[in-house]
N, C-alpha and C positions, 0 to 999 in steps of 0.2 A: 466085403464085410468079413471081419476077422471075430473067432470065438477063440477063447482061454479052455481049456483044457477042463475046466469045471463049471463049461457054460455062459460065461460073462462076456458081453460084448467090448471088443479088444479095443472099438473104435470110440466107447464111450469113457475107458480107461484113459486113452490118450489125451481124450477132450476136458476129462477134468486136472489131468496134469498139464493141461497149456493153460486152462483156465488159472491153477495158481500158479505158474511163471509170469503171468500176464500180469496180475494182483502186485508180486513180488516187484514187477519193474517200475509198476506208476508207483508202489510204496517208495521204490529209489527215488526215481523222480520228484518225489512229491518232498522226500525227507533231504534231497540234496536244495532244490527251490528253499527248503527253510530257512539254511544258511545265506542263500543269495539275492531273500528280498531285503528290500532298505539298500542297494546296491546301488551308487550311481557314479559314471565316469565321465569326467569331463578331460577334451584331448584336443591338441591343436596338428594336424596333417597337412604337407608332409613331417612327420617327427625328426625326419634328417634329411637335408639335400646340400647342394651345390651352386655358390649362384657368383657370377660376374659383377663387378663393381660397374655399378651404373644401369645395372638389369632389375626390372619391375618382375616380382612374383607374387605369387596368390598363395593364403594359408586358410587354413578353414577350421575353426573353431566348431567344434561337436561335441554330442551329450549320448552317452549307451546310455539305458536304464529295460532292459529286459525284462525285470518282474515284478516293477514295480509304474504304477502311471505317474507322470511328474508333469506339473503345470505351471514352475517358475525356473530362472538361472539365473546367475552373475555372477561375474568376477571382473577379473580386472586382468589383462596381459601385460608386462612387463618387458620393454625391450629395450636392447642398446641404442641409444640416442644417435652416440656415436658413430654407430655403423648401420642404422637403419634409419629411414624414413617414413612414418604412415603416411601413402598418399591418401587412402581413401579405405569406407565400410561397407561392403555389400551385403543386402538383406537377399539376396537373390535364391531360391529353393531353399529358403529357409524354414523350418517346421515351426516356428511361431507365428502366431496370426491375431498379436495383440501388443503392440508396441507400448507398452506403460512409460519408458523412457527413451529417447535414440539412443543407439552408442554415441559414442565420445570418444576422440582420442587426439593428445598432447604430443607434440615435440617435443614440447619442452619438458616435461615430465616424464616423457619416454614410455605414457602407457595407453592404454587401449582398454575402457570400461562397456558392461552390456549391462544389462534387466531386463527380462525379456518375460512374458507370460505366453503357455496354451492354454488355449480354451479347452473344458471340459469336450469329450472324455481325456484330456492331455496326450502323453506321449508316450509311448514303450517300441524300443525299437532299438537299435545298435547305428552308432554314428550320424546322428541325426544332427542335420547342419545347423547350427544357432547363426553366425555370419561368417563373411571373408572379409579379412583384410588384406589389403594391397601392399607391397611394401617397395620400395626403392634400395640399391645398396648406396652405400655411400663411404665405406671403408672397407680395407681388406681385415682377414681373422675369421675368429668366431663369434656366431651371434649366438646365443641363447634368448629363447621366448621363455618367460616362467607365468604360469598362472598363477597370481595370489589372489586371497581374499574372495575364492569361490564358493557357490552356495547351489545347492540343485533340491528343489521342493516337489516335496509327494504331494498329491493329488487326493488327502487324503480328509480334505476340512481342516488340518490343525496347522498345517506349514510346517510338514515335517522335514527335517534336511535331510536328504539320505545321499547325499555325496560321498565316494568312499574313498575316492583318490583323482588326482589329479596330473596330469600328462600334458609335460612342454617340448619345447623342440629343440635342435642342436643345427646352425646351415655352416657349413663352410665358406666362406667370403674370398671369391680368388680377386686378385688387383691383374685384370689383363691390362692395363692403359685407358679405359673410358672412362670419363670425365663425368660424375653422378652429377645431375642438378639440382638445386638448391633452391630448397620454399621456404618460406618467413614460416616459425614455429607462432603457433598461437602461444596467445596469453595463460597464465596459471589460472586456472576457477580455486576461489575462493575452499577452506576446506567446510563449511556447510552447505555449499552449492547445490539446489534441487533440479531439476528437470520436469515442466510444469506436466500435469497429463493431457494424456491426447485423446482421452476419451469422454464423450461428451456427458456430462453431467456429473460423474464423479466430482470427490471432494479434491482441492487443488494440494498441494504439497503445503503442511503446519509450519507455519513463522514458529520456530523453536526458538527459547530464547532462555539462560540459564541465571539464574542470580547470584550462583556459587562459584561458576566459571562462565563469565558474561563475555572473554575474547576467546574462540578459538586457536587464536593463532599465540597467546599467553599459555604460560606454565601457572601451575597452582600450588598451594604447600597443605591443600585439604582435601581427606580421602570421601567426602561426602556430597556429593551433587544432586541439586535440583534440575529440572528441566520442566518448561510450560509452555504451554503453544495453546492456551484458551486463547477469547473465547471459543466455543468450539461452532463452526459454522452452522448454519441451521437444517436441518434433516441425518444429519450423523449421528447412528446407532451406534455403533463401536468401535474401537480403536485398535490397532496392534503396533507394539513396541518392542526392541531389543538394545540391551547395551553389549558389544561385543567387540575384537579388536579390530576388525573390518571396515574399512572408508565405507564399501556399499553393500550391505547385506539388506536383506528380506527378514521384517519384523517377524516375530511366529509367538509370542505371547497377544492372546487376544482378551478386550475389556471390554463388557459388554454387559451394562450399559456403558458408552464412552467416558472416559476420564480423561482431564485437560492437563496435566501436572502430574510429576512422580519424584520421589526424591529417593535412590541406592545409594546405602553406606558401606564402610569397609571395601572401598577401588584401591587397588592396587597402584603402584606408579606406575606409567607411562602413557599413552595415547589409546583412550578410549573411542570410540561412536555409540552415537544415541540415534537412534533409527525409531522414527514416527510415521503411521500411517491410518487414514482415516476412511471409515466407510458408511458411504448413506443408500440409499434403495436402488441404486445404480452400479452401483460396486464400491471396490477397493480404488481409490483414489492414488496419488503419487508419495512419492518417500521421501522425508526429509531426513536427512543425515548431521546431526552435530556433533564436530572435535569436541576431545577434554581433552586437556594434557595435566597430568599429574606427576607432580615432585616433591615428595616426604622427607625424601632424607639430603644432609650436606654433602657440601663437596668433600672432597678429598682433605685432609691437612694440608696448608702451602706446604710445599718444603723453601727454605729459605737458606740461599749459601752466598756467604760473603763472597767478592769477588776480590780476591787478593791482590794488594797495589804495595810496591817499596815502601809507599808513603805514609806512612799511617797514620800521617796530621793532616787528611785530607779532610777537610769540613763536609766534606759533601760524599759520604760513602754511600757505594754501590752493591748491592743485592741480585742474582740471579730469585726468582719466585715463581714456584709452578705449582698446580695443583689439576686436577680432571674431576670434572662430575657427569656419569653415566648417562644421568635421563636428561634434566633437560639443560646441560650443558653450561656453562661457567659464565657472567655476567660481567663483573666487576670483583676488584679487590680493593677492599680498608684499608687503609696505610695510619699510623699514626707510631710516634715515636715519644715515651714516657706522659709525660702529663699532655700533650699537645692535643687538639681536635684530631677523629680522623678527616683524612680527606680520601677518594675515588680514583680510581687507577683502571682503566678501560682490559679486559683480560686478555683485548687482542694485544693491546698495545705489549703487553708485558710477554705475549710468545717473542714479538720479536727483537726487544731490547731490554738489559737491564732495570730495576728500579732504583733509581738514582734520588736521595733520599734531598728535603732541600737543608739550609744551610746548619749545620750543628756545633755548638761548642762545643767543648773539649771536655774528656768526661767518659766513664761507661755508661751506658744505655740499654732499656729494652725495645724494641721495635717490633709492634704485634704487626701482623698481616689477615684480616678476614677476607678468607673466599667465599663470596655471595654469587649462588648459582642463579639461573633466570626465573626459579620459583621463591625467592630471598632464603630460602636456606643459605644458615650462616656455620661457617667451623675456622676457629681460630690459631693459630701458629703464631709463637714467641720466639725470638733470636735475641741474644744480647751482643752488643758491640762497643769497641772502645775506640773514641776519637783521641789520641795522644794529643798534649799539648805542643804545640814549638816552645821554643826558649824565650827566659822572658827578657824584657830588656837590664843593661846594664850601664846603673850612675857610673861614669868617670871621672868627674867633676862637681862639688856639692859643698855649699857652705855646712860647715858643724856646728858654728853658734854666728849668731847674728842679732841686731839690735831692732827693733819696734822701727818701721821708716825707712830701712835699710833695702836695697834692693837685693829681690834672691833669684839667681842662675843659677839654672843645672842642667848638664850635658850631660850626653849618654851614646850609647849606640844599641843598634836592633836591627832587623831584615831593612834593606831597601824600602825605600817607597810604603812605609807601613804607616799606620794609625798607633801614635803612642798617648797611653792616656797616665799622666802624674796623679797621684792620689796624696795628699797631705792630710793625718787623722791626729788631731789632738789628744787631750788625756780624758777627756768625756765621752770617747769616742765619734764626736762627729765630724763627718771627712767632706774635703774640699777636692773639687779634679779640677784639673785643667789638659785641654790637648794639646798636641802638637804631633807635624808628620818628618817623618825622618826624609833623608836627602836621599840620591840615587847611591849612594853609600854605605847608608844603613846611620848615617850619623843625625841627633837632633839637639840640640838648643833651646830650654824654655828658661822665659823671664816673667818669674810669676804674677801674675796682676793682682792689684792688693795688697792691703797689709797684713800683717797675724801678728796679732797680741802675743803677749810673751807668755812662755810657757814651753813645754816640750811637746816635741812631736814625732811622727812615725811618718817615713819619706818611703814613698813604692811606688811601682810602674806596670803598665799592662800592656801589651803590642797585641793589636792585628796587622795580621800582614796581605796584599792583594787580592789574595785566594778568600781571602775572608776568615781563614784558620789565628786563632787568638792564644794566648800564655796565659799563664799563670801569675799571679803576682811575684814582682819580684823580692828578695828577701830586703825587709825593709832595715831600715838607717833610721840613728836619732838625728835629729833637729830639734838646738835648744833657739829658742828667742829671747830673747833680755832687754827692760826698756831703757831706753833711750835714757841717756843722761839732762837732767834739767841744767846746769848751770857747767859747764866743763872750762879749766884754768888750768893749761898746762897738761900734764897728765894726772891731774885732782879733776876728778867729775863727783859731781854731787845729783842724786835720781831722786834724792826725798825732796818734795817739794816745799814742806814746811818747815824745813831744816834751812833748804835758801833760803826760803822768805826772811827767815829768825838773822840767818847770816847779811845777809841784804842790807836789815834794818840794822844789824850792828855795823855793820861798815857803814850803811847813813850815817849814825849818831856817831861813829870814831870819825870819820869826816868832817862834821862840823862842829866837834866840840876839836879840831884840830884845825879849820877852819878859826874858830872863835877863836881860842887860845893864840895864834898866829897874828889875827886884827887887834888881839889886847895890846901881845907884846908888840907890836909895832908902833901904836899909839905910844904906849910907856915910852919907848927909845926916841919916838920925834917930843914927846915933853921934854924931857929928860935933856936930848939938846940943844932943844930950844932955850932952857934952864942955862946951861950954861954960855951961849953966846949974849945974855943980857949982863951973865956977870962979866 
């Protein structure tokens, strides 16, 4: 035993200066712990190795949570399809000891899902196994494991998430020569797929079902959703719900007394979950999960670029059209050209070949384009184009005046093998057609059928040619008609008909009184000598 110099014991001095170092370090401890509860780490080990094509290894999915108790997890692992295989899930040392869901895992999707709950008093502890998974190589490279869509819940009544970060892994994939085997990947589950529970008497997984977005596997053009999954079974006190962007999370708003129906407005675009979960005197029951997919806004503007041809009397012009929409992705495109209906255009069709418009006269045009995404948002683009005429045909041969009865030819020439349509317009304007097709020469020949009253007229032409590409009218010609002559003598025609008739009758009457006067004198001259052979 030690004294101080003015009597004090040296050893009681010491004891209370350990006593405040002592004070001091649990204050550290205590002030560092503040920052580091609500801390949870979810990790998949080993975080990097080395593995042989064709070699099965083992990874182990774990949860730290040091200073805080946690009694639920999930997520989802994420893996190269391509270069991995999940053979199989082991639950084996693993710290949960209440299966609310199995794992799950897809080939074909390439992921690997848990939910797992502890029972009270839950879990605190570093690296605590949740499962392993088994995995196969199947390709050389590298594989990356990613956790998405994980969730780690405190122990604390509310469903707190205190996850803080999350830790995937990196393998290098050598190709020595062994030959991986090959298993049939399972089928896709549906994206509202439950997993019934496996605990006895709990409530079973909510039939969800939306009236706002009734397919999950549809895009929508409304930021407002219902969801309902009454009636509600019988003995269920409360409910807990979440909408968040996770396929499978742990609801953590709770309703109590239960409610069957909830409808949130103002959703964002793209791919929501609605996460329902129900509890009666037994526990918490199993999770249903339902997609929304949301899309508010248009696609892009087409862009629309002619596709430049020599020809520019092609009836049938061609269009490059492209456009992208972000969320949920491009459906069909509107086609329609000036006054015409639209009609539908497949958007794959048009990544991989022009749009080839169908047959057009000749003429400028506008030609809209609407790009309709798979939520029917619509955004429209205009282009104008001009379909040139060919040349139109040309009379080479053409009566200029003609008579009422008179047959009328006219020749011409135009493209090969085309359709030539004759137009004949009077002076009241009403027009007569008649066709005909040109020879493999371009030459054609028409003999008009019927007659046309006299008068004048306007003579024009119109060509299509094989392609279907048509002209313009060609510059028209007169045509007179003149009628016919009634009575023609020589080159005296007489066309008034009552004027004959008048002439007619006076030639009768000069005929027989030339007639008569001829029977007189002849009489006279046989009197006359007969007179004299008596004398």
């Amino acid at each position: 035993m030690y004294f101080c110099a003015d009597g004090t014991n040296k050893n009681v001095h010491i004891y209370k200066n350990f006593l405040k170092g002592l004070i001091l370090f649990a204050s550290i401890l205590l002030f560092s712990s503040a920052f580091k509860a609500d801390a949870a780490l979810l990790e998949i080990l080993p975080d990097t190795a080395s593995y042989s094509v064709g070699d099965t290894f083992t990874t182990t999915v774990v949860v730290s949570s040091v200073d805080q108790s946690i009694n639920a997890m999930s997520g989802t692992i994420a893996f190269p399809k391509d270069k991995l295989e999940a053979v199989s899930i082991s639950k084996a040392a693993s710290i949960v000891n209440l299966w609310s869901q199995e794992p799950t895992l897809s080939n074909f999707t390439g992921e690997v899902s848990f939910e797992e709950v502890v029972l009270n008093p839950g879990y605190i502890g570093l690296s605590g196994t949740i499962i392993k998974i088994n995995f196969r190589v199947k390709s050389s490279g590298t594989a990356s494991l990613v956790i998405t869509d994980g969730s780690v819940l405190a122990n604390d009544g509310q469903g707190t998430n205190v996850l803080k970060d999350l830790s995937g892994a990196n393998y290098n994939l050598i190709n020595n020569g062994k030959v991986p085997e090959v298993s049939t990947p399972p089928s896709l589950s549906s994206p509202e797929a439950t997993t019934p529970s496996v605990i006895s008497g709990v409530p079973a997984a909510p039939q969800v079902i939306s009236f706002t977005h009734p397919d999950p596997s549809a895009w929508y053009a409304t930021s407002s959703a219902s969801f309902d999954w009454g009636p509600l079974p019988k003995g269920v006190t409360s409910v807990r719900i979440l909408l968040d962007r996770a396929a499978k999370s742990y609801p953590t708003k709770t309703y109590s007394p239960a409610i069957d129906s909830k409808e949130i407005t103002g959703l964002g675009d793209g791919i929501w979950y609605f996460h329902v979960q129900e509890k009666n005197k037994y526990g918490w029951g199993s999770i249903s999960h339902f997609r929304v997919q949301i899309d508010t806004l248009p696609p892009d503007q087409a862009l629309i670029e002619a596709i430049t041809l020599e020809d520019k009397t092609n009836p049938e012009p061609a269009f490059n059209v492209t456009s992208t929409d972000k969320t949920s992705g491009l459906d069909h495109f509107a086609v329609k050209v000036d006054g015409e209906d639209f009609y539908n255009v497949d958007a794959l069709t048009l990544q991989n070949q022009p749009l080839v418009l169908n047959h057009q006269a000749s003429g400028k045009k506008i030609l809209l384009v609407q790009a309709v995404d798979k939520a029917g948002n619509v955004s429209t683009a205009a282009k104008e184009f001009e379909v040139v005429a060919i040349d139109s045909p040309k009379f080479t041969q053409y009566p200029i005046a003609s008579k009422t009865g008179e047959v009328l030819e006219f020749i011409g020439t135009t493209y090969p093998d085309s359709t030539v349509t004759v137009f004949i317009k009077n002076e009241e304007g009403g027009t007569k057609t008649q066709i005909v097709r040109s020879d493999p020469f371009g030459n054609f020949r028409l003999v008009w059928a019927g007659e046309l009253r006299e008068g004048i007229y306007s003579l024009y032409a119109a060509v299509m040619d094989s392609r279907g590409a048509t002209s313009g009218d060609s510059p028209s010609v007169s045509l007179k008609i003149e009628r016919a002559p009634v009575i023609s003598i020589g080159s005296i025609s007489i066309d008034n008909v009552y004027l004959a008739i008048g002439l007619l009758i006076l030639l009768v009457v000069f005929l027989s009184g030339g007639i008569f006067g001829w029977i007189v004198f002849v009489k006279q001259e046989v009197n006359n000598y007969c007179k004299k052979r008596r004398l």
